[in-house]
C-alpha positions as CSV (number, residue, x, y, z in Angstrom):
1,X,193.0,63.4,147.1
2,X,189.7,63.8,145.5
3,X,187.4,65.8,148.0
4,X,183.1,65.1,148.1
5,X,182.2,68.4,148.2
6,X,178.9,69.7,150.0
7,X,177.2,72.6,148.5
8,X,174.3,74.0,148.2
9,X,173.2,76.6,145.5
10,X,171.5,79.1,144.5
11,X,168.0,79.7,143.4
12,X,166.7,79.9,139.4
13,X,163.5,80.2,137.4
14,X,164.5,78.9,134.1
15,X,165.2,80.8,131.7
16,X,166.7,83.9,133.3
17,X,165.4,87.1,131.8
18,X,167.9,89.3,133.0
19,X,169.5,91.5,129.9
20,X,171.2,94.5,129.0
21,X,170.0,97.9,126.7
22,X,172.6,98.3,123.9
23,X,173.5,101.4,125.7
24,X,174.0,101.1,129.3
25,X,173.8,104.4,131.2
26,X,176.2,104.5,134.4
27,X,179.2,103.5,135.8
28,X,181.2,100.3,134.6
29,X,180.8,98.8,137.9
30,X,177.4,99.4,138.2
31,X,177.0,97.9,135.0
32,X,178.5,94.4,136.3
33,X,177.2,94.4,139.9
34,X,173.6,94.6,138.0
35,X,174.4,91.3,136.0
36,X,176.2,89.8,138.8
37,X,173.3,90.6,141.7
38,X,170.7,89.3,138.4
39,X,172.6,86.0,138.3
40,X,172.4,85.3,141.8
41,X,168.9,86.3,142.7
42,X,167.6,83.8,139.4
43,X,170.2,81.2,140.2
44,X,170.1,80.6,144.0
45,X,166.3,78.9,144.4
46,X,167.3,75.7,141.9
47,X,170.4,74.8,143.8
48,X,170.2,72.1,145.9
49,X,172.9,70.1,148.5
50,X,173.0,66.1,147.9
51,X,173.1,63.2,150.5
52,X,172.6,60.1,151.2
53,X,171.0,58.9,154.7
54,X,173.6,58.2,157.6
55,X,176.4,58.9,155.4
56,X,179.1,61.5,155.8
57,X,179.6,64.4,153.1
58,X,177.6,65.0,150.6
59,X,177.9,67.6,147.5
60,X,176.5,70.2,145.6
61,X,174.0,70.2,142.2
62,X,171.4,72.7,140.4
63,X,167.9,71.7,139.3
64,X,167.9,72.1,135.6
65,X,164.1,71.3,134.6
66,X,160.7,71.8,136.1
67,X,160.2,68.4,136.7
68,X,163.3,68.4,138.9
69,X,166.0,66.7,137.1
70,X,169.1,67.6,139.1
71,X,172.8,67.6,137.5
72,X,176.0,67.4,139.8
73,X,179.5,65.4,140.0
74,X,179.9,61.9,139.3
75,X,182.0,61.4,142.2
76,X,179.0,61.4,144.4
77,X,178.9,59.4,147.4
78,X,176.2,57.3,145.8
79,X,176.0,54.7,143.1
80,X,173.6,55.1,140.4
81,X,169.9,53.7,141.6
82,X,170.7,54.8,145.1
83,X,167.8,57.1,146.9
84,X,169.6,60.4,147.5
85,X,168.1,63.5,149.7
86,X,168.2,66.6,148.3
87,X,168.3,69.4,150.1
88,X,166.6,72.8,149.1
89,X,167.0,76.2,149.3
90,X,164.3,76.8,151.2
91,X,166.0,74.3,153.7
92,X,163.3,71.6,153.0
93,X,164.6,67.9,152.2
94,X,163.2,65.5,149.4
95,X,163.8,62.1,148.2
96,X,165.4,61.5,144.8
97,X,167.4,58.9,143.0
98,X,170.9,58.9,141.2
99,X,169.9,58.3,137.2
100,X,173.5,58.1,136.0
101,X,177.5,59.3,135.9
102,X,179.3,59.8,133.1
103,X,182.2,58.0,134.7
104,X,182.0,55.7,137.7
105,X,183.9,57.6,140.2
106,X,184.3,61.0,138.1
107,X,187.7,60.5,135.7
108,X,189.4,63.9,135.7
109,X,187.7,66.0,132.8
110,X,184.7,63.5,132.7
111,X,182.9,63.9,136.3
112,X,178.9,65.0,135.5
113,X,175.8,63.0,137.4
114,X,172.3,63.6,137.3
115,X,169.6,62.6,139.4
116,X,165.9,62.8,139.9
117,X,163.9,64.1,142.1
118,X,160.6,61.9,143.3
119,X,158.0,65.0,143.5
120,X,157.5,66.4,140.0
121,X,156.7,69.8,141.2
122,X,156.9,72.3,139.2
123,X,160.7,72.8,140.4
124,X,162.7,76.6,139.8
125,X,165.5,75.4,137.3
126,X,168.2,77.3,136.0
127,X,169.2,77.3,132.0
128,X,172.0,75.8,130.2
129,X,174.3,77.9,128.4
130,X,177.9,77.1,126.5
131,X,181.0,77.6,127.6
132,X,182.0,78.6,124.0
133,X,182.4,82.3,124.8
134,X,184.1,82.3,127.9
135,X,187.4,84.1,128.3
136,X,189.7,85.4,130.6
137,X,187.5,88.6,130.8
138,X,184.4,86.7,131.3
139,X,183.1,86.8,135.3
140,X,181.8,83.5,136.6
141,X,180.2,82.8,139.4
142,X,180.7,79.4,141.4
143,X,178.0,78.2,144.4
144,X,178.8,76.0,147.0
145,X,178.9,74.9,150.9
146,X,182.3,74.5,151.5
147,X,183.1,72.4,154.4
148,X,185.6,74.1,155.9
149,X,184.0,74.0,159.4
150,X,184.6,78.1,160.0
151,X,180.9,79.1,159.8
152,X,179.3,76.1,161.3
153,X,179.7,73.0,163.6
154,X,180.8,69.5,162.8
155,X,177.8,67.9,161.3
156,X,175.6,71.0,160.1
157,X,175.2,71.5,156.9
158,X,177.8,74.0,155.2
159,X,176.6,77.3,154.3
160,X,176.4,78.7,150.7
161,X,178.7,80.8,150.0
162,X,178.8,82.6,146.2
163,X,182.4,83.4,144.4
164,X,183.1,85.2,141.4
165,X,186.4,84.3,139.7
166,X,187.5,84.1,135.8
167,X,189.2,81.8,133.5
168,X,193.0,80.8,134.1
169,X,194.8,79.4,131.4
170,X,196.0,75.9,131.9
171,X,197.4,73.5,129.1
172,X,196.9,70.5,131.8
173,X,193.3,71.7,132.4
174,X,193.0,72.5,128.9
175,X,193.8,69.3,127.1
176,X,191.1,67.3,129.6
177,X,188.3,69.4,128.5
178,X,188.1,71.3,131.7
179,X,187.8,75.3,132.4
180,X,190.2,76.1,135.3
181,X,189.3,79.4,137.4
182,X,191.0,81.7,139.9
183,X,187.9,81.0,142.3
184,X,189.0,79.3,145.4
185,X,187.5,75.7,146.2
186,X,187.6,73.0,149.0
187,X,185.7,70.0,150.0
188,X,181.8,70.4,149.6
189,X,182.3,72.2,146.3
190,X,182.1,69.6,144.1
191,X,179.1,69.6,141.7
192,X,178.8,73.1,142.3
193,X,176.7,74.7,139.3
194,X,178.9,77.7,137.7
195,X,177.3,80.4,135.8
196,X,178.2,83.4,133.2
197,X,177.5,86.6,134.9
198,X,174.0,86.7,132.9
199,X,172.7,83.6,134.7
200,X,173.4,80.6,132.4
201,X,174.7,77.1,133.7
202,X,178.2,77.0,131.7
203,X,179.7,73.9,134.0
204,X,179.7,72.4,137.1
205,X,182.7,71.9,139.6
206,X,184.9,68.6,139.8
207,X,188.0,69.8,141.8
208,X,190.6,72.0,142.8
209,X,194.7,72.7,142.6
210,X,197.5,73.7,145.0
211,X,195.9,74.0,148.4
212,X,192.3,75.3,147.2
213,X,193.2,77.6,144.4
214,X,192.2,77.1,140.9
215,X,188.7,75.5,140.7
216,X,188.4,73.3,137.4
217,X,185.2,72.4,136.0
218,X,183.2,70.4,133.6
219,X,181.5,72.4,130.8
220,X,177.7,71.9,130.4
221,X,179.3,71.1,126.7
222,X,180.0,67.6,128.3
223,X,176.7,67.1,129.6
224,X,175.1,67.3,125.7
225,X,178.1,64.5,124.6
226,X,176.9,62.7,127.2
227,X,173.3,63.1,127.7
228,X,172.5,59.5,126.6
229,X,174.4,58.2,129.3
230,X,173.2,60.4,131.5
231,X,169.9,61.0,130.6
232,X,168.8,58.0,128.6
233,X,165.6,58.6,126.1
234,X,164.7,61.9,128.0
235,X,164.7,65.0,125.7
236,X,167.7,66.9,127.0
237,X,167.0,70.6,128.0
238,X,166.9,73.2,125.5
239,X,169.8,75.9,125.8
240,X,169.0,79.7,124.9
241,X,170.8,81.4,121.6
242,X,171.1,84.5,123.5
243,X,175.1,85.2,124.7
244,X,176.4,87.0,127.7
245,X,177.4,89.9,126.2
246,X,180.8,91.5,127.2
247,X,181.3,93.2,130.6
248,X,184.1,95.5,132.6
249,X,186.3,93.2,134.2
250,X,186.0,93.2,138.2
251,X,190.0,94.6,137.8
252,X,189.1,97.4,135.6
253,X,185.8,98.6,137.8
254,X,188.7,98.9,140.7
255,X,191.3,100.8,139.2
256,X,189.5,103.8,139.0
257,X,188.3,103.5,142.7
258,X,191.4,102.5,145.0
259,X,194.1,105.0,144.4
260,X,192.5,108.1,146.2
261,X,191.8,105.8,148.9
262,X,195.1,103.9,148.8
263,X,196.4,107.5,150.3
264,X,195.0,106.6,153.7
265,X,196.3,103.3,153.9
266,X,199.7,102.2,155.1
267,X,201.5,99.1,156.2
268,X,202.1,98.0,159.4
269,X,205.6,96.7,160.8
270,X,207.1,94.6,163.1
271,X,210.7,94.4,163.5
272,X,211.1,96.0,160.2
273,X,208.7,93.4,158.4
274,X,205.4,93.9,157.1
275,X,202.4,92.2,159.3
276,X,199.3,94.0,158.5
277,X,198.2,97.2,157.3
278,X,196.1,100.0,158.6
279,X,193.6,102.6,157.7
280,X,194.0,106.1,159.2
281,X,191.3,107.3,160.4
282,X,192.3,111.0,162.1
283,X,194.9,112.8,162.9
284,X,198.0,110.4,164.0
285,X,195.9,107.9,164.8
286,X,195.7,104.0,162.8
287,X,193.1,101.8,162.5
288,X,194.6,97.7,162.0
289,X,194.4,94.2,163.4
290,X,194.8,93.4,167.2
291,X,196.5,90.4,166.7
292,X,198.9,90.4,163.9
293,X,200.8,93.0,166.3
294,X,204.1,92.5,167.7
295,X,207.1,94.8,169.0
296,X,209.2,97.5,167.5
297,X,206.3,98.7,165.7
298,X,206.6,101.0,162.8
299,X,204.0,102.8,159.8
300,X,205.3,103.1,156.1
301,X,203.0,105.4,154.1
302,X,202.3,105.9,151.1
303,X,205.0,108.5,150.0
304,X,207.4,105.4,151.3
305,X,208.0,107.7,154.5
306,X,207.9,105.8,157.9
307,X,207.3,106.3,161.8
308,X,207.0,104.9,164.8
309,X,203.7,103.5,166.2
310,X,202.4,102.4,169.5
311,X,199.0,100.4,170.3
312,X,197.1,102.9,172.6
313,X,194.0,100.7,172.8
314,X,192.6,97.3,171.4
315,X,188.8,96.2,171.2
316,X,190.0,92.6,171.5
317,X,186.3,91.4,170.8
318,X,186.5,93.1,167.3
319,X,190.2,92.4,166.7
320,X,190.5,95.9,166.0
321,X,193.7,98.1,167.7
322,X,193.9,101.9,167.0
323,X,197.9,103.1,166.9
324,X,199.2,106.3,167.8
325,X,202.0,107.7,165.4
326,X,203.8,110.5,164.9
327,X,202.8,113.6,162.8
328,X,203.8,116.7,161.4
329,X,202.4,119.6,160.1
330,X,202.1,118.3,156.6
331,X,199.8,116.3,158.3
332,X,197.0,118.9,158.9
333,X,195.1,118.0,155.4
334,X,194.3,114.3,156.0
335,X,191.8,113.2,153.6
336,X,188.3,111.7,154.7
337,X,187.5,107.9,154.9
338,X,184.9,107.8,152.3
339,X,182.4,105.7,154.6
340,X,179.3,103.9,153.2
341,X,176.4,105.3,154.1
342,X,174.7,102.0,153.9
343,X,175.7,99.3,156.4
344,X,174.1,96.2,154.2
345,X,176.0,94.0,152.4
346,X,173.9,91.5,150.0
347,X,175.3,88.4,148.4
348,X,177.1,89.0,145.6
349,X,178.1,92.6,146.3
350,X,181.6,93.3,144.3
351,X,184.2,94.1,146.7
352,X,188.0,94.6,146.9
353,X,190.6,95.3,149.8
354,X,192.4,98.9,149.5
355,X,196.2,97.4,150.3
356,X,199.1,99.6,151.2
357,X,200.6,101.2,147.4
358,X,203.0,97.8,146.9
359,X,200.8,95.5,146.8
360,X,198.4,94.4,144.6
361,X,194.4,95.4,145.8
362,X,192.5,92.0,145.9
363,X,188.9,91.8,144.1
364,X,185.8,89.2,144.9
365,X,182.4,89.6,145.9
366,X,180.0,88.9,149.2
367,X,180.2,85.2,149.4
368,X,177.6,85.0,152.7
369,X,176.2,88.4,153.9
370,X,176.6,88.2,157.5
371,X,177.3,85.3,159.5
372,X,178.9,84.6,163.4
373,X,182.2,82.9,163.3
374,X,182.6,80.7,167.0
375,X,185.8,80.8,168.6
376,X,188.0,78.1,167.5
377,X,188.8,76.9,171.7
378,X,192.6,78.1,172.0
379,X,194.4,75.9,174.9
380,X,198.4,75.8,176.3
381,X,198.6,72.1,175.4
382,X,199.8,70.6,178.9
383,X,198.9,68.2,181.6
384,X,199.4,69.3,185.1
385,X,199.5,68.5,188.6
386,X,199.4,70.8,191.9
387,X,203.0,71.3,193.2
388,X,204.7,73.4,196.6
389,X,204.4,76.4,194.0
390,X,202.1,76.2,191.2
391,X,201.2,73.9,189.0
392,X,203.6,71.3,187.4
393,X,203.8,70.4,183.7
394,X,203.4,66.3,183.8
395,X,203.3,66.1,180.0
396,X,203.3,67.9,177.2
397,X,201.0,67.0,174.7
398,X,201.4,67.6,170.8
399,X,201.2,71.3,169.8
400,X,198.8,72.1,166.8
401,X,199.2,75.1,166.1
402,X,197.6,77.5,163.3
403,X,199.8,77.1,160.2
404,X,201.7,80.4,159.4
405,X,202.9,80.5,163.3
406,X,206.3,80.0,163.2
407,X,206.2,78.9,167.0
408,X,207.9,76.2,169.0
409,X,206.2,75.7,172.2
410,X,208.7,76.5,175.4
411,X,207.1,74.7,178.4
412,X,208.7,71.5,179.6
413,X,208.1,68.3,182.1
414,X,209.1,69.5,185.6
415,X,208.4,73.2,185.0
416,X,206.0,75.0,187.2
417,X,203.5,77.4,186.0
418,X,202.9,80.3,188.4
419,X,200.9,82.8,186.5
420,X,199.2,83.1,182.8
421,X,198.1,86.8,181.5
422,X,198.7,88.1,184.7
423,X,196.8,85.9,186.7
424,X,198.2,83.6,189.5
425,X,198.1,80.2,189.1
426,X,198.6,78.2,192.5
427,X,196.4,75.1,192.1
428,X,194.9,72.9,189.4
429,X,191.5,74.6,190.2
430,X,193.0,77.7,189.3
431,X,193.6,76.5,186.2
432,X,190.4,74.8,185.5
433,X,188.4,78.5,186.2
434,X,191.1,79.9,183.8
435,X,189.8,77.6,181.2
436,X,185.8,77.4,182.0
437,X,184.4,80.2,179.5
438,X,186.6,80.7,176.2
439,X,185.0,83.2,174.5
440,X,187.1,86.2,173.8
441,X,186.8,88.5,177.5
442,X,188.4,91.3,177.7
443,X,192.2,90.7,178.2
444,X,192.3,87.3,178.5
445,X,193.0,85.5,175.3
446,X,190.5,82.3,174.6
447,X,190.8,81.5,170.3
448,X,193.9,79.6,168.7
449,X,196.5,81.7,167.7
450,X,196.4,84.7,170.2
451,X,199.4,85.5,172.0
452,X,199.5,84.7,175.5
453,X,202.3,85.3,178.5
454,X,202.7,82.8,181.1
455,X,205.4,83.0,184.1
456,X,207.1,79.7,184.9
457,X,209.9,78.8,187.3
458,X,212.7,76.2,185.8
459,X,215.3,74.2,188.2
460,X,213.9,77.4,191.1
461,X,214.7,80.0,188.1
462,X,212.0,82.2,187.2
463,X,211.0,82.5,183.3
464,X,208.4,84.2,181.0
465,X,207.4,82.9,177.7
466,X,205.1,84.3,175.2
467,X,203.4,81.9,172.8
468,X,200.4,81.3,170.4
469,X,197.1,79.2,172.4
470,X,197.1,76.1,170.2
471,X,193.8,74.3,169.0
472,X,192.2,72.7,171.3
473,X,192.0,68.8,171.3
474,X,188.3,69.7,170.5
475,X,188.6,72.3,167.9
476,X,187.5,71.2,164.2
477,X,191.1,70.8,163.0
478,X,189.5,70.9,159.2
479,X,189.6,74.9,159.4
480,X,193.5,76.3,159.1
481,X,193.3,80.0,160.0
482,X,195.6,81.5,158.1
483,X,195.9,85.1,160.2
484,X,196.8,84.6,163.5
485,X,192.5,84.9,164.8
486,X,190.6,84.1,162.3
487,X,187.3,83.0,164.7
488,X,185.4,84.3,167.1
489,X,183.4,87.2,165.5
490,X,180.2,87.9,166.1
491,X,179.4,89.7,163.1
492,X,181.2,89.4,159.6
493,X,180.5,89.6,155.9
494,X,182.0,86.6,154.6
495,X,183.8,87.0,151.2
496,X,186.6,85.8,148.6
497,X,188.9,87.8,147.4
498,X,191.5,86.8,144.7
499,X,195.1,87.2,145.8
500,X,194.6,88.2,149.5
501,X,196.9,88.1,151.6
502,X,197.7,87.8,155.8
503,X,199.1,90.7,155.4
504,X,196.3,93.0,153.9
505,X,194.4,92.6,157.0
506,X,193.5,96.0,158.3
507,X,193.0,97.3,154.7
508,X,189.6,99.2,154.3
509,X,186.8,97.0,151.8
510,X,185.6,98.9,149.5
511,X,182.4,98.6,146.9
512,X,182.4,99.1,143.6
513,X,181.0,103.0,144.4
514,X,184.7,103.1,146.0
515,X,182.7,103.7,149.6
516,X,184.2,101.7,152.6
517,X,182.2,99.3,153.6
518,X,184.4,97.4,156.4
519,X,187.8,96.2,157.1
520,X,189.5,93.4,155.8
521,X,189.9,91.6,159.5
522,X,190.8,87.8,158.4
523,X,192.3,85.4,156.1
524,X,191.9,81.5,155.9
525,X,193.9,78.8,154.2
526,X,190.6,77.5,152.5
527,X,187.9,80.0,150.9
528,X,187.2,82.5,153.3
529,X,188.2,85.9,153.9
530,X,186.3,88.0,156.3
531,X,185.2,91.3,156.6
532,X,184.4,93.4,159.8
533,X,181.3,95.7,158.3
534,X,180.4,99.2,158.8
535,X,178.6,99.2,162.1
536,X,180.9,96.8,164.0
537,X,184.0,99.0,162.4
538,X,181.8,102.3,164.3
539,X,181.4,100.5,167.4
540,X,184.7,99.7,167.4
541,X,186.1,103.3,167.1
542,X,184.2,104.2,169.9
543,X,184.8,101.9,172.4
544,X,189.1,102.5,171.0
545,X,188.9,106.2,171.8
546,X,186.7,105.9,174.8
547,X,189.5,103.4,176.5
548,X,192.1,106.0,175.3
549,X,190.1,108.6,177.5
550,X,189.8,107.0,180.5
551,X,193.8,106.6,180.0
């Protein structure tokens, strides 16, 4: 199914100026964060998010003259002539009009639109480059507003987010002309600009591969074959002779980083089977996700050793639980978290998740810099009635639960509900003051896919059952959490990284200065993977060892 996607991107003022001494003095990393944090200050001003009046979905393009010519997908939800609103950075709208597609509805390999905006300005505009040098080792950087409904409510407009990914090599992708990519996409991505880490416009996204992963796009090389299609007697714009010039690989400016900190890390288990990991943070005590936990707890570290583990306290607004385990005197020289001392995070910063020794440590960069994630509504999907005892389950209606949750729901027609998390239930009104405000509360679980214990009685035999809330029958179904919570934060840096995992959640985040900037505290199934930073991680730790001391 081809996807409209909805982006918006970033900013540009032509030609970008950003370059690089023959010699560059200081670390590798600093060396690409410097190109990367260039590409996306220049590039973000001349992106712009495409609609059309009254209609559903829209998708992404970048402003690629000062007059305000505009170049995105062909697969537009528009037909060539159509007035279009365009959307700017600055989150003004204008009027423009669709000038042409290379394709009617965007042929795989041949999907590239422009249109034209009505005031001449002077726009900010980005500059063409060539996708002739681009290589597996060459970072790109993709800008779009996926529409995966996580960071904002049905019928807003998608936020930007920024992802930085490189080439994949794909005869299938090949052979159509395209340039596939290990950047995750999903719908509202399409006509999504993509630039070289310098700044230049080397193609423009047309659609993705197995579940989100493996972004293809058109090369701005297709735009000049078809420019008099596209652009009809207009003089096409001019492309610099200046080349990105080669830089460390995001996998290279890690490897030097991790290991010292990978010593602090360990994986979490459950029943012998690895659920998250965890970051210690003093003596016998681990830092790792609240919800991923389950029973028979156990800590593998890093020298493969392992011991038992108990939750002694869980901030259940931050997802965060701090675990007791046992030590021993080799213990006594635990190294120190290298904290940040800075608790920003910009867009664009290069980041990477510090997984237990195993696994492989998962790169991207600072998609959106903060942003609030609602609570996707959690609910126990049954219809009651009051009975003599409780109330009784009339119907059950059609679990949806997150996917990952191996969970079939236990409830039944007949049974009677007499308690959930501890509190009685003895009449429908009960139940409705249960449900009135779902935000996460202290113990009581409110978002899809926390754990919750209800007390039942079957044929006059008492039951428990423990089960995940499912999503509500008003929850944006669009957005499949991967971890078992992965809404209702206040505060996160929103980010991609390539390869994550469910379980690396816990794992410290790390810069490219190798300084812990947050923990990893959620995966999706679409683009996102969020991070808890600095000062919520603080808070956190505070409020963990205070509950442990009124104990």
């Amino acid at each position: 199914m081809r996807w409209v996607w909805i982006a918006q991107l970033v900013l540009g003022f032509g030609a970008l100026t950003t370059t690089r001494s023959a010699a560059f003095d200081g670390p590798p990393g600093a060396e690409l964060q410097q190109a990367v944090f260039g590409c996306v200050r220049h590039a973000l001003p001349a992106v712009v998010y495409l609609t059309r009046q009254d209609t559903p979905g829209g998708c992404s393009g970048a402003i690629i003259s000062s007059d305000g010519l505009v170049l995105t997908c062909a697969h537009i939800n528009a037909k060539v002539g159509d007035e279009i609103l365009v959307h700017t950075a600055d989150g003004k709208r204008h009027s423009g009009k669709l000038l042409g597609k290379s394709t009617e509805n965007g042929e795989f390999g041949d999907d590239l639109a422009l249109a034209q905006l009505v005031d001449k300005g002077p726009w900010p505009f980005v500059t063409l480059g060539s996708s002739d040098a681009i290589t597996s080792e060459t970072a790109l950087l993709m800008f779009g507003h996926p529409a995966t409904g996580l960071l904002s409510g049905e019928g807003e407009k998608p936020k930007c987010q920024v992802r930085i990914g490189y080439r994949m090599r794909s005869d299938h992708t090949d052979k159509a002309g395209l340039i596939r990519t290990t950047i995750r996409g999903f719908g509202g991505d399409s006509g999504g600009p993509v630039f070289d880490a310098c700044g230049h416009l080397v193609g423009v996204a047309t659609n993705f591969e197995n579940g989100g992963i493996g972004l293809t796009f058109n090369t701005v090389d297709l735009l000049r074959k078809r420019w008099a299609v596209l652009g009809g007697s207009r003089v096409a714009p001019d492309s610099p002779e200046f080349k990105c010039p080669a830089l460390p690989t995001l996998d290279s400016v890690f490897r030097s980083t991790i290991p010292g900190i990978q010593k602090l890390v360990v994986e979490v288990r459950s029943d012998f089977r690895a659920i998250a990991s965890g970051l210690i943070v003093s003596r016998g005590r681990v830092l790792t996700k609240a919800s991923e936990l389950g029973p028979d707890l156990t800590i593998a570290f890093v020298d493969e050793s392992v011991a038992s583990a108990r939750a002694v306290a869980v901030d259940h607004a931050r997802d965060l639980a701090l675990l007791e385990i046992g030590t021993s005197d080799s213990d006594d020289a635990i190294p120190t978290v290298p904290w940040s001392k800075s608790t920003a995070s910009a867009c664009g910063e290069l980041l990477a998740v510090v997984t237990p020794t195993g696994f492989r440590s998962p790169w991207g960069a600072v998609a959106v810099e903060t942003a609030r994630v609602p609570p996707m509504e959690g609910s126990i999907p049954v219809m009651l009635e009051d009975g003599p005892l409780g109330v009784v389950v009339v119907q059950v209606v059609d679990a949806v639960f997150l996917p990952g949750q191996k969970a079939s729901f236990p409830l039944r027609v007949g049974d009677t509900i007499t308690h959930v998390q501890g509190l009685t239930i003895q009449t429908i009104s009960d139940w409705q003051r249960l449900h009135e405000h779902w935000p996460p509360s202290g113990d009581r679980p409110r978002i899809a896919g926390e754990q919750v214990t209800v007390k039942y009685s079957r044929g006059g035999v008492a039951a428990e059952a423990n089960f995940p809330l499912a999503l509500s029958h008003n929850a944006n179904h669009s957005v499949r959490a991967s971890s078992l919570r992965a809404t209702g934060f206040e505060r996160v840096i929103v980010a991609q990284f390539h390869q994550s995992r469910r379980e690396h959640c816990g794992s410290p985040v790390v810069n490219a200065n190798g300084q812990v900037i947050g923990i990893y505290i959620a995966k999706s199934e679409t683009v996102e993977d969020l991070v808890l930073p600095l000062n919520e991680v603080m808070v956190a730790l505070q409020t963990l060892e205070a509950a442990i001391g009124k104990k």
